[in-house]
Biopython code that builds the backbone (N, CA, C, O; Angstrom):
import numpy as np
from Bio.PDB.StructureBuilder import StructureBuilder

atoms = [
    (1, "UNK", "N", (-27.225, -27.157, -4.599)),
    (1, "UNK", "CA", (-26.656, -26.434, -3.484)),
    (1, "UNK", "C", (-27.782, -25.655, -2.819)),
    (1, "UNK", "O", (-28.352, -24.781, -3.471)),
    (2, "UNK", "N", (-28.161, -25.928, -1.493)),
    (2, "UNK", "CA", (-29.030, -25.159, -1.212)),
    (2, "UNK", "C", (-28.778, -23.464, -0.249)),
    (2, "UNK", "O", (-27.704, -23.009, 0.145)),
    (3, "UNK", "N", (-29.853, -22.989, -0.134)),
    (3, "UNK", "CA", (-29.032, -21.751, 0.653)),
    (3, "UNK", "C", (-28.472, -21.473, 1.551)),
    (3, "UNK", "O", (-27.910, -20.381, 1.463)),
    (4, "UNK", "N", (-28.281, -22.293, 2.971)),
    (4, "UNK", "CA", (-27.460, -22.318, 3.417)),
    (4, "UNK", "C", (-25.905, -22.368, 2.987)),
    (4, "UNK", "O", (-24.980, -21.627, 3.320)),
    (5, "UNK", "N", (-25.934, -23.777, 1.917)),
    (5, "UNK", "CA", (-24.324, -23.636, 1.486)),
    (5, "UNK", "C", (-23.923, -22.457, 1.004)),
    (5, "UNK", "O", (-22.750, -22.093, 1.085)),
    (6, "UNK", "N", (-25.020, -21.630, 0.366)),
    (6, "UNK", "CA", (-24.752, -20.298, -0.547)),
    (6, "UNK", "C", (-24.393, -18.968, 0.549)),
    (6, "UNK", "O", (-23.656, -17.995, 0.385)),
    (7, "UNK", "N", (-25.196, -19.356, 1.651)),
    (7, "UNK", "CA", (-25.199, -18.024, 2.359)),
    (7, "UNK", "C", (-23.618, -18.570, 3.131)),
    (7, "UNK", "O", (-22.842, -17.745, 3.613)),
    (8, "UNK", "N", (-23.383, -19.833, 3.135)),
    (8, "UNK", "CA", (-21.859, -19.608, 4.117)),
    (8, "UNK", "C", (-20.581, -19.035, 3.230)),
    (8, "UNK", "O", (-19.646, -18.293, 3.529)),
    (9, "UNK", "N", (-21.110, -19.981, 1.516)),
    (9, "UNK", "CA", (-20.118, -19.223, 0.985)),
    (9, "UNK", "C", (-19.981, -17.765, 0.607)),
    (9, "UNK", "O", (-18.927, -17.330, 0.143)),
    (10, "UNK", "N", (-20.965, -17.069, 0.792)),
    (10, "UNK", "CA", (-20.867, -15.350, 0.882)),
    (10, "UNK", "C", (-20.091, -14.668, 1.631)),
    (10, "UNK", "O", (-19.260, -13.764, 1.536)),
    (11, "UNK", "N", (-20.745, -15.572, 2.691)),
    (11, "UNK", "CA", (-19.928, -15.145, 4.684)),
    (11, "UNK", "C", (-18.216, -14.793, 4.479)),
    (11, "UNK", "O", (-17.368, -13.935, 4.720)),
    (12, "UNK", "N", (-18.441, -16.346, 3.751)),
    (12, "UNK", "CA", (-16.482, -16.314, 3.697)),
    (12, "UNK", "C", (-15.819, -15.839, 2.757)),
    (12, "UNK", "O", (-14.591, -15.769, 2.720)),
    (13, "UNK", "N", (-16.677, -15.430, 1.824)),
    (13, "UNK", "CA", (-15.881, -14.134, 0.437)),
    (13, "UNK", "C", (-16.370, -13.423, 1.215)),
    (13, "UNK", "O", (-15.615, -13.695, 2.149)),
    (14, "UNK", "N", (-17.309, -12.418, 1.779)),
    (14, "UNK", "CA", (-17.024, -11.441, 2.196)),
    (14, "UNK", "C", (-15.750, -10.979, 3.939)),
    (14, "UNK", "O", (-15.248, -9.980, 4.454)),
    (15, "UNK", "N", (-15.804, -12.457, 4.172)),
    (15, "UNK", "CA", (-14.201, -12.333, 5.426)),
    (15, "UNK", "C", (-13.146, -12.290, 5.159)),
    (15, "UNK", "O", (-12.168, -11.811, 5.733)),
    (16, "UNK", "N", (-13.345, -13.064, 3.777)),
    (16, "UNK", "CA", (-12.236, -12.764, 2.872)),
    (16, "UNK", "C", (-11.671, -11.353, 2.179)),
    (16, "UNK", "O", (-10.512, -11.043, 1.904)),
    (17, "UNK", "N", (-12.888, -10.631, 2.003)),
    (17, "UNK", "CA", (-12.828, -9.450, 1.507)),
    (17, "UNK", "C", (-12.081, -8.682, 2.567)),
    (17, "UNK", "O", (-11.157, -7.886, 2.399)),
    (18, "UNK", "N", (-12.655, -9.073, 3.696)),
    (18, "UNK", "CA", (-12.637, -8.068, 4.937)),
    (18, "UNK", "C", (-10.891, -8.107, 5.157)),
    (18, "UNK", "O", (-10.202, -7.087, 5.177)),
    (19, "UNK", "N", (-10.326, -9.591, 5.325)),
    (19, "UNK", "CA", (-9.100, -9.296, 5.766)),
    (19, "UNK", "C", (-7.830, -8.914, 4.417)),
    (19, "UNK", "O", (-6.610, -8.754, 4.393)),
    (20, "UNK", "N", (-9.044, -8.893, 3.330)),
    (20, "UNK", "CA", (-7.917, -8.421, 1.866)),
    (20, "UNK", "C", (-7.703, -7.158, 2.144)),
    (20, "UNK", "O", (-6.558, -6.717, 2.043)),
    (21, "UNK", "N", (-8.983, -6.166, 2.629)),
    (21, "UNK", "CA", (-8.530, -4.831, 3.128)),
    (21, "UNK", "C", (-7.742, -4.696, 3.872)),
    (21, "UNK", "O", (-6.772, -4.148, 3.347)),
    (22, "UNK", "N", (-7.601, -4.900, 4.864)),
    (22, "UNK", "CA", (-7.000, -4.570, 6.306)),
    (22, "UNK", "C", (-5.721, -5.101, 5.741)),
    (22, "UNK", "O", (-4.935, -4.172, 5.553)),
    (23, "UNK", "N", (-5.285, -6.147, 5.440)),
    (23, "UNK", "CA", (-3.764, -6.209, 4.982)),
    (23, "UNK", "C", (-3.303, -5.432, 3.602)),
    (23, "UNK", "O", (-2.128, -5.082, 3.500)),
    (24, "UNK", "N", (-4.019, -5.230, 2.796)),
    (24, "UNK", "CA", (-3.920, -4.068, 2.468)),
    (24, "UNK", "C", (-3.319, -2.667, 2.582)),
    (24, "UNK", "O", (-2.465, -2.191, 1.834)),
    (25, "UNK", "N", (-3.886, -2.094, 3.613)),
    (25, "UNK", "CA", (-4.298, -1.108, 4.404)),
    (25, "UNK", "C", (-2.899, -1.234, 5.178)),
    (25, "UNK", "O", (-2.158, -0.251, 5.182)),
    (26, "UNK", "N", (-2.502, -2.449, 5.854)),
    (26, "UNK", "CA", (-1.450, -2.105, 6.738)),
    (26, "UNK", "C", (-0.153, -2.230, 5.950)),
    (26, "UNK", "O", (0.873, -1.675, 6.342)),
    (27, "UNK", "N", (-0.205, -3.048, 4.701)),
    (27, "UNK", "CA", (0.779, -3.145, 3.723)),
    (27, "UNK", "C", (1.286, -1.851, 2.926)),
    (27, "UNK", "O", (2.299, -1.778, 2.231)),
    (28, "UNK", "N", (0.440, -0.949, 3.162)),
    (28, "UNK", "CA", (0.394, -0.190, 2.229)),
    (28, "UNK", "C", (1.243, 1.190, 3.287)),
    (28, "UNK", "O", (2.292, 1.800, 3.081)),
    (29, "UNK", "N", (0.605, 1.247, 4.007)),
    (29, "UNK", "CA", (0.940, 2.035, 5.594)),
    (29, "UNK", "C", (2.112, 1.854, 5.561)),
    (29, "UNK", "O", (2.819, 2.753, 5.105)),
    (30, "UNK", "N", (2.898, 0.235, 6.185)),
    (30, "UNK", "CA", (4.205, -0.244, 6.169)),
    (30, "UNK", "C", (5.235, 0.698, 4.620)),
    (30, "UNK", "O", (6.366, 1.183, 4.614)),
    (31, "UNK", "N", (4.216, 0.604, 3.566)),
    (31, "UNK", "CA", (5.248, 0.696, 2.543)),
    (31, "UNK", "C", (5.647, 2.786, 2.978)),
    (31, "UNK", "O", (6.701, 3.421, 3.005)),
    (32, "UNK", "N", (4.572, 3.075, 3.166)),
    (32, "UNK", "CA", (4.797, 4.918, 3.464)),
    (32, "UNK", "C", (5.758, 4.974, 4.518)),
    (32, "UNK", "O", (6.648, 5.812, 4.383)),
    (33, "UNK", "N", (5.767, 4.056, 5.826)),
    (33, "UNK", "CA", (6.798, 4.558, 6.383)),
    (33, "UNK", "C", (8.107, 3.823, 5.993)),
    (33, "UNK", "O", (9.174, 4.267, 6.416)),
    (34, "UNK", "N", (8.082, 2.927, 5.355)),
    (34, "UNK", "CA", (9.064, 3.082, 5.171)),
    (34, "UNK", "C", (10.272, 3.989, 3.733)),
    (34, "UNK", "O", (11.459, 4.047, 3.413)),
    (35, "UNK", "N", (8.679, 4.618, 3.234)),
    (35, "UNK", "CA", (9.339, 5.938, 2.401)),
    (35, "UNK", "C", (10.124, 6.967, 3.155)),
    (35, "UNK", "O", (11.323, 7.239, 3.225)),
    (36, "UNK", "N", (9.005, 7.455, 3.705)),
    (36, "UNK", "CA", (9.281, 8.251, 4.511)),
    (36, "UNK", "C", (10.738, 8.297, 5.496)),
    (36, "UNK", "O", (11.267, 9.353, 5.842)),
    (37, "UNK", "N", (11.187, 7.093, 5.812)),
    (37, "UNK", "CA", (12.275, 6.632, 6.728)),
    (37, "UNK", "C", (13.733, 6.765, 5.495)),
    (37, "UNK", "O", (14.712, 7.463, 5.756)),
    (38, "UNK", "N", (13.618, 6.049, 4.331)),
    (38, "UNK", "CA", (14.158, 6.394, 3.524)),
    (38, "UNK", "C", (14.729, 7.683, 2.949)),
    (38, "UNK", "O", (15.877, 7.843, 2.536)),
    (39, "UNK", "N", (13.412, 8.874, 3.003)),
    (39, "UNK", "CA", (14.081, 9.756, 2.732)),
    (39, "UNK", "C", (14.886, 10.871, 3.926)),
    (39, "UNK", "O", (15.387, 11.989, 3.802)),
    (40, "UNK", "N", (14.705, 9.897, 5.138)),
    (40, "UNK", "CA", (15.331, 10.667, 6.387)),
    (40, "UNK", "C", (16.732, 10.615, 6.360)),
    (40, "UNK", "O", (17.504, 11.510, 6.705)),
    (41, "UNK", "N", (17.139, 8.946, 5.707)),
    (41, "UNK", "CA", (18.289, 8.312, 6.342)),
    (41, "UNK", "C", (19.286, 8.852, 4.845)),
    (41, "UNK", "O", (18.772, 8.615, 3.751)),
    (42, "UNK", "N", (20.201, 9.316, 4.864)),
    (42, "UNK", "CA", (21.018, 9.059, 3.526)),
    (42, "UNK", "C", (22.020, 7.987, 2.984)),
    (42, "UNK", "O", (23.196, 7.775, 3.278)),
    (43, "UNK", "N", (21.030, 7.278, 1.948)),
    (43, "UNK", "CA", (21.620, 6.096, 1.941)),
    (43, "UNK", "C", (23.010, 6.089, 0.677)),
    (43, "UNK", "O", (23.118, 6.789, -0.330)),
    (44, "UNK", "N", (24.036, 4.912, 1.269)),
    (44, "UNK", "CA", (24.496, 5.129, -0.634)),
    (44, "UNK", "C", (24.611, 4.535, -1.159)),
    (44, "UNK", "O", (24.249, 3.392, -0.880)),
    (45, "UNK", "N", (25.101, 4.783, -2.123)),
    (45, "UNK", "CA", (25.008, 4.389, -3.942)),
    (45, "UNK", "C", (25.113, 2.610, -3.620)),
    (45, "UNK", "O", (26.114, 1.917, -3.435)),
    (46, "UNK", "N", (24.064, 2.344, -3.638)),
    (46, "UNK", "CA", (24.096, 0.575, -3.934)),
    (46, "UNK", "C", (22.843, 0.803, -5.381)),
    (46, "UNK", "O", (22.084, 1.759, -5.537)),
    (47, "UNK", "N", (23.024, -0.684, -6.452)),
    (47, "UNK", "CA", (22.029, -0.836, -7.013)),
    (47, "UNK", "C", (21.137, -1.351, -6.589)),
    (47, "UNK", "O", (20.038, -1.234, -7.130)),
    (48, "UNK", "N", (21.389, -2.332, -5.115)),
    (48, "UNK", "CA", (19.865, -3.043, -4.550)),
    (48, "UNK", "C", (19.150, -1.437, -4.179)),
    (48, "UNK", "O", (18.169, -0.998, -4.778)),
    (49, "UNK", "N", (19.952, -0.633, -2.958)),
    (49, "UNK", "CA", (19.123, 0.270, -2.100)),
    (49, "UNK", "C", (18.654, 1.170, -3.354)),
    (49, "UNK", "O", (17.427, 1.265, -3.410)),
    (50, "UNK", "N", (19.346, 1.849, -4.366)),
    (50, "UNK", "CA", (18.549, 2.309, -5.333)),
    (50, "UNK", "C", (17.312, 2.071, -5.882)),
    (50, "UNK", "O", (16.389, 2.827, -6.185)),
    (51, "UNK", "N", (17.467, 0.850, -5.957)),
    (51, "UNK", "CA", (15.922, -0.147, -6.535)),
    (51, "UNK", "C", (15.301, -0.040, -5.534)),
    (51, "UNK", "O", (14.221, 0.550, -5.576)),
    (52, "UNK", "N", (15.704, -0.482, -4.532)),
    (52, "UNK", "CA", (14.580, 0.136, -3.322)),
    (52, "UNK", "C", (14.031, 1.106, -3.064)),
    (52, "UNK", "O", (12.806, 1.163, -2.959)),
    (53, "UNK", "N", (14.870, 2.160, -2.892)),
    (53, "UNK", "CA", (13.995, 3.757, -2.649)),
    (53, "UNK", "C", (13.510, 3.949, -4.295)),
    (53, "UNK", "O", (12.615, 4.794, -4.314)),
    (54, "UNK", "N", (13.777, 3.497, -5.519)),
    (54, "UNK", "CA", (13.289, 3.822, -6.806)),
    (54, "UNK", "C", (11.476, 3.309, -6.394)),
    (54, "UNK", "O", (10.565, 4.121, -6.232)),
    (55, "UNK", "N", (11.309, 1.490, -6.280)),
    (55, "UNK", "CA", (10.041, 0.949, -5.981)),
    (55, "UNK", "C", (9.576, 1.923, -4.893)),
    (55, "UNK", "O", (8.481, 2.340, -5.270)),
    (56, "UNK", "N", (9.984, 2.625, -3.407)),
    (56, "UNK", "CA", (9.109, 2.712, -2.859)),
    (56, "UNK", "C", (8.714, 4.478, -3.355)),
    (56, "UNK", "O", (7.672, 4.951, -2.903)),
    (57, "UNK", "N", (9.454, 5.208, -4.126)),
    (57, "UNK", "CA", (9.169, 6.256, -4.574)),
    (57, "UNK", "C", (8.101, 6.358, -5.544)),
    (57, "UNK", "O", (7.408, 7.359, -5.724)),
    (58, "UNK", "N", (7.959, 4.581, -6.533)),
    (58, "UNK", "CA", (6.992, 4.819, -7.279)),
    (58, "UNK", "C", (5.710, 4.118, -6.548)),
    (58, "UNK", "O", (4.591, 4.155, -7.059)),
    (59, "UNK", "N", (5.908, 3.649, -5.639)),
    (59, "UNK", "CA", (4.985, 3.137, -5.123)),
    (59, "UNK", "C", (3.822, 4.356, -3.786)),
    (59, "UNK", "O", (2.660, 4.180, -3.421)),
    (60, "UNK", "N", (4.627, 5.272, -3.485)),
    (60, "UNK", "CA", (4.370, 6.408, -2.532)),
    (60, "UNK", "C", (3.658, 7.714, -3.285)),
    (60, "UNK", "O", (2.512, 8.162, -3.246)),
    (61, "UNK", "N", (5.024, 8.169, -4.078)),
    (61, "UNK", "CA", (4.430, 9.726, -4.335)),
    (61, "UNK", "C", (2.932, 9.810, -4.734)),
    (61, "UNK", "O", (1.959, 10.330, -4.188)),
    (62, "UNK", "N", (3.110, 9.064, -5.957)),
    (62, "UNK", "CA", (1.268, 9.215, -6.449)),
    (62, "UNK", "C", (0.090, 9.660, -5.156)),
    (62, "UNK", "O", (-0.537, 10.711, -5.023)),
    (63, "UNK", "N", (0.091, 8.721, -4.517)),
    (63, "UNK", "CA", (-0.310, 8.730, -3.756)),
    (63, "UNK", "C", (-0.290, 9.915, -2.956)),
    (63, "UNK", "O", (-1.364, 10.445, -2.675)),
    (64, "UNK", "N", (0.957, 10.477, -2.490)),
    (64, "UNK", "CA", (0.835, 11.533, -1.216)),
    (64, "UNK", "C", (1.433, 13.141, -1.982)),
    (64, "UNK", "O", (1.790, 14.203, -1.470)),
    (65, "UNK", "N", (1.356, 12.815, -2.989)),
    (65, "UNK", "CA", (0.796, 13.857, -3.951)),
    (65, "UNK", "C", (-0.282, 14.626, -4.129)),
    (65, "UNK", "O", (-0.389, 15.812, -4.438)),
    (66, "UNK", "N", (-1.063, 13.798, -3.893)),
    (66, "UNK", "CA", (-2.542, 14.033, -3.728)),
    (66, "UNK", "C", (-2.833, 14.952, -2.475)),
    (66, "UNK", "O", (-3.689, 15.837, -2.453)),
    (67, "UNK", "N", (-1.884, 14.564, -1.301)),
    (67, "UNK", "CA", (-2.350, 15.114, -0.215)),
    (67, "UNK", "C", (-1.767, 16.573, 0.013)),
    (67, "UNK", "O", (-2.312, 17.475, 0.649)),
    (68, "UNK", "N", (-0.271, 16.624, -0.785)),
    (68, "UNK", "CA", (0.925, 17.799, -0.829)),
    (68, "UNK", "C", (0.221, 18.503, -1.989)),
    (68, "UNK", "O", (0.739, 19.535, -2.415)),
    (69, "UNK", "N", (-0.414, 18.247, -2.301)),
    (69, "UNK", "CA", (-1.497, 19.575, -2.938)),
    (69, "UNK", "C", (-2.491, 20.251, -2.359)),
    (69, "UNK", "O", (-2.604, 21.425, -2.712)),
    (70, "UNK", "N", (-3.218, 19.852, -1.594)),
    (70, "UNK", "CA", (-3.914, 19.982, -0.722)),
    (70, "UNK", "C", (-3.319, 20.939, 0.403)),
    (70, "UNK", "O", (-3.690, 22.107, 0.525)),
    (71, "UNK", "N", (-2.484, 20.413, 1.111)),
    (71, "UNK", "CA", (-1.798, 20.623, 2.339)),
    (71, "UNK", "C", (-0.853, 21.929, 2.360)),
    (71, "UNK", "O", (0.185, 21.543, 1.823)),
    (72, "UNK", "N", (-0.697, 23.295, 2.719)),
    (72, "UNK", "CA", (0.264, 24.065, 3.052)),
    (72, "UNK", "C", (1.657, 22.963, 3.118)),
    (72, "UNK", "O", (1.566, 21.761, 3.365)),
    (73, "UNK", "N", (2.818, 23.643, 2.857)),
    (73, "UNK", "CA", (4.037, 23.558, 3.262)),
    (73, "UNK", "C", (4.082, 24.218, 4.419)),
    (73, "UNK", "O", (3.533, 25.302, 4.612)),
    (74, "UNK", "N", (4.978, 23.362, 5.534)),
    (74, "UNK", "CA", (5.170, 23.768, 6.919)),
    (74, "UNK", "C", (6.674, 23.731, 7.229)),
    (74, "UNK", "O", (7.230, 22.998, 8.046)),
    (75, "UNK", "N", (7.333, 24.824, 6.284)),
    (75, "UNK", "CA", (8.753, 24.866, 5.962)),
    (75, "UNK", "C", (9.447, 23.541, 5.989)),
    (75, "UNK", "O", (8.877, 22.870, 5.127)),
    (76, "UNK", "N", (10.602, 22.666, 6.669)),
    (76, "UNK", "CA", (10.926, 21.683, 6.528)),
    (76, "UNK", "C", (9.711, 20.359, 6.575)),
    (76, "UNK", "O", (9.820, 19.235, 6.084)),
    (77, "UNK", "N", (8.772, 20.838, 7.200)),
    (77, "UNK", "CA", (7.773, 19.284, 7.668)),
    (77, "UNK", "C", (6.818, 19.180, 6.044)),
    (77, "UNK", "O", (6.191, 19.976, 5.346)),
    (78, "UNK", "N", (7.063, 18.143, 6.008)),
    (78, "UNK", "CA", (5.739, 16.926, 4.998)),
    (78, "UNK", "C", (5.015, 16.942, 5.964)),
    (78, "UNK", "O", (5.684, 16.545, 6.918)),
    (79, "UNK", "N", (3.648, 17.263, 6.377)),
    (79, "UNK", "CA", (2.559, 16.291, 6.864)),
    (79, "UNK", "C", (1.416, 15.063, 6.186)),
    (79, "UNK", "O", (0.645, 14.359, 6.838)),
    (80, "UNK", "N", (1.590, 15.085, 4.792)),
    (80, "UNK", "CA", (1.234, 14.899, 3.974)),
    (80, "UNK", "C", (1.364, 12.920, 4.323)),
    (80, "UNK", "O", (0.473, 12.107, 4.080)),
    (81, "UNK", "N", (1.971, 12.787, 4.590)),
    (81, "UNK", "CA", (2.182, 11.148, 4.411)),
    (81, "UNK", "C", (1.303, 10.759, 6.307)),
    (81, "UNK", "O", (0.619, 9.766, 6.554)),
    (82, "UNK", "N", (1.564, 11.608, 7.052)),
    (82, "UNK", "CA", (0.169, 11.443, 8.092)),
    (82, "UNK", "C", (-0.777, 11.615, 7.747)),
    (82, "UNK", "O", (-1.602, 10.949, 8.373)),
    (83, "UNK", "N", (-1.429, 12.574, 6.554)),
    (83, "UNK", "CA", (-2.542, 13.172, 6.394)),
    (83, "UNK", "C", (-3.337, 11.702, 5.483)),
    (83, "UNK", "O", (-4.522, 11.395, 5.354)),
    (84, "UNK", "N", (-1.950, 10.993, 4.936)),
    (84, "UNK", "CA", (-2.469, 10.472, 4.184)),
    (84, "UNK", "C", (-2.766, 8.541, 4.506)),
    (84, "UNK", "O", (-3.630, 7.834, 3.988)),
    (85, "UNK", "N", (-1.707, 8.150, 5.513)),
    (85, "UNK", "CA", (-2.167, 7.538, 6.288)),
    (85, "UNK", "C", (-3.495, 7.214, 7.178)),
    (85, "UNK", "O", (-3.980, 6.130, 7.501)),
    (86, "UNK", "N", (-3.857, 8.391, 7.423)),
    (86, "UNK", "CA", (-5.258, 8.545, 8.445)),
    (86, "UNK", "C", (-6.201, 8.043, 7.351)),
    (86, "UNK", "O", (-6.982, 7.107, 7.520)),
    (87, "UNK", "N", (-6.057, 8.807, 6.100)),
    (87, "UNK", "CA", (-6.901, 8.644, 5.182)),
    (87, "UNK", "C", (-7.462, 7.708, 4.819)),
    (87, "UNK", "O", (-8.676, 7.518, 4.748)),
    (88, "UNK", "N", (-6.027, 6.583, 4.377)),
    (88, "UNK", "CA", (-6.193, 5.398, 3.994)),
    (88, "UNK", "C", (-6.589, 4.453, 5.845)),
    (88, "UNK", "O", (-7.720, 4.202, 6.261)),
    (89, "UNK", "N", (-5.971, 4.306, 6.182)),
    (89, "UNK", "CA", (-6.785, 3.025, 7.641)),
    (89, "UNK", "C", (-8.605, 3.982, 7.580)),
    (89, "UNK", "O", (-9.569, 3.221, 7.496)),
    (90, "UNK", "N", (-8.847, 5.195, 7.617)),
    (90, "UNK", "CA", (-10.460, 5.493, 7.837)),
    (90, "UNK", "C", (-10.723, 5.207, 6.254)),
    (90, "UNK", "O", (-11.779, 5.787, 6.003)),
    (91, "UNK", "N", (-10.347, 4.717, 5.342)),
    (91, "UNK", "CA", (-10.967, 4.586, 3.865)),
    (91, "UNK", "C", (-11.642, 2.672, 4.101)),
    (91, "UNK", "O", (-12.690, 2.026, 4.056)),
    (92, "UNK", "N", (-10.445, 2.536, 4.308)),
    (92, "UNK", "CA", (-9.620, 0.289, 4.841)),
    (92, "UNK", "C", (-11.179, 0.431, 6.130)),
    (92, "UNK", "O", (-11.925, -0.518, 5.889)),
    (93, "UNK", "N", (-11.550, 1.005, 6.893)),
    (93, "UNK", "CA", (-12.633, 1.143, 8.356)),
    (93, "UNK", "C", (-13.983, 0.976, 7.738)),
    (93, "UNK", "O", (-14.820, 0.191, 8.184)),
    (94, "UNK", "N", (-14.199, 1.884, 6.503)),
    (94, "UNK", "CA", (-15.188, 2.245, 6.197)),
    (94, "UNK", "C", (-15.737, 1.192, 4.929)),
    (94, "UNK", "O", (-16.843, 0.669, 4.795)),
    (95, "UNK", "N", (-14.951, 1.135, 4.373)),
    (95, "UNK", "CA", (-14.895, -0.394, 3.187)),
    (95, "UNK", "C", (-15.188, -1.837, 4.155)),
    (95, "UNK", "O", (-16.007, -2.676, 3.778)),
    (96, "UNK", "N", (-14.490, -1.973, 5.298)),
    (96, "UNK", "CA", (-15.012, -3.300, 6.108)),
    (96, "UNK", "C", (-16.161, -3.451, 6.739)),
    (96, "UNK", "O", (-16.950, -4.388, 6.860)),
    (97, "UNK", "N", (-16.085, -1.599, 7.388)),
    (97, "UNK", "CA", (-17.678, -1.793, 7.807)),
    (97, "UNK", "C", (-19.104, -1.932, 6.384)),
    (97, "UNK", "O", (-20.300, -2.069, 6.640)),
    (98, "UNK", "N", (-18.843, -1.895, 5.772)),
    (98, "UNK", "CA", (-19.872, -1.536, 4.553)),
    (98, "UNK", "C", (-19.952, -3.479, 3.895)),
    (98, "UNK", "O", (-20.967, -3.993, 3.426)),
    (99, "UNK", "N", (-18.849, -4.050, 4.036)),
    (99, "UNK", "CA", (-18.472, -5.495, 3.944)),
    (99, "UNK", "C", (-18.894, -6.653, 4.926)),
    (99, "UNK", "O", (-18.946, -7.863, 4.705)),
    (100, "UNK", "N", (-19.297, -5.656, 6.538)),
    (100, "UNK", "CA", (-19.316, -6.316, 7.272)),
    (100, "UNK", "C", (-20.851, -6.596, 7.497)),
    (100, "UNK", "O", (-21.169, -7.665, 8.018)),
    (101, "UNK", "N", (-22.002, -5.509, 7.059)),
    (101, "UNK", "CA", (-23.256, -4.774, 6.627)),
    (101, "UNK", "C", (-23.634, -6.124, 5.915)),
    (101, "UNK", "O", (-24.682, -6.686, 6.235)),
    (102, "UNK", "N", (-22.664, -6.746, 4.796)),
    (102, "UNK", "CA", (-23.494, -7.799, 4.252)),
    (102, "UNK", "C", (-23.108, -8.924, 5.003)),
    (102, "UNK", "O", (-24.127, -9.522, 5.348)),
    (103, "UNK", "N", (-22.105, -9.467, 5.403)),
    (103, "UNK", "CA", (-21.930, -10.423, 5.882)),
    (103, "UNK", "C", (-22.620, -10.837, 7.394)),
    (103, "UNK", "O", (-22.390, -11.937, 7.897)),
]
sb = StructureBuilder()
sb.init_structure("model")
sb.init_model(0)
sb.init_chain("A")
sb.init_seg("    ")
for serial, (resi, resn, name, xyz) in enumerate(atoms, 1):
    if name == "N":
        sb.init_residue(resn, " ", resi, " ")
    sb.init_atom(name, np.array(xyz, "f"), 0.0, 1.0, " ", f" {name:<3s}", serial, name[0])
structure = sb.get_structure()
C-alpha cells in the first residue's frame, strides 16, 4: 500500500470522525430539548411515556448538573440546559476543528 492509499485512508477516518461529532453533538442537543420540553408538558401515567422521561432523565441530568452547580438559581428559570448546550456545539466546533488540522 503506498502513501497515497494511506494518506486517503486517514482523510476519510478523520471525515469520519468529523461527522461522528457533529451528529453527536446535534443528537445529544435534540435529546436536552427534548428533556427540557418534557419537563414543561405534564404528562400521564403511561409505562411507554414513563420510560421515556425515565431514559431522557438519565440521559440529561448528569450532564446539566454540572452546569446547575455552577449557575445561580434564577427563581423559576433553569438556564443551565442553555448554558449547557452552548457548551457542548463550542466543545463538537473545537474537536472538528482540531480533526480538521489533520485532515
Amino acid at each position: 500500500m503506498g502513501t497515497e492509499a494511506s494518506l486517503t485512508m486517514l482523510c476519510s477516518g478523520i471525515s469520519t470522525a468529523i461527522q461522528l461529532v457533529s451528529v453527536s453533538v446535534y443528537v445529544y442537543s435534540l435529546i436536552i430539548f427534548l428533556y427540557i420540553l418534557s419537563s414543561w408538558v405534564p404528562l400521564p401515567y403511561n409505562r411507554n411515556l414513563n420510560w421515556l422521561r425515565r431514559f431522557l432523565f438519565d440521559a440529561c441530568d448528569p450532564y446539566l448538573r454540572l452546569f446547575r452547580r455552577v449557575l445561580p438559581p434564577l427563581g423559576a428559570f433553569d438556564l443551565s440546559p442553555i448554558i449547557a448546550v452552548i457548551a457542548l456545539v463550542a466543545f463538537g466546533y473545537v474537536v472538528n476543528t482540531i480533526l480538521a488540522q489533520f485532515g
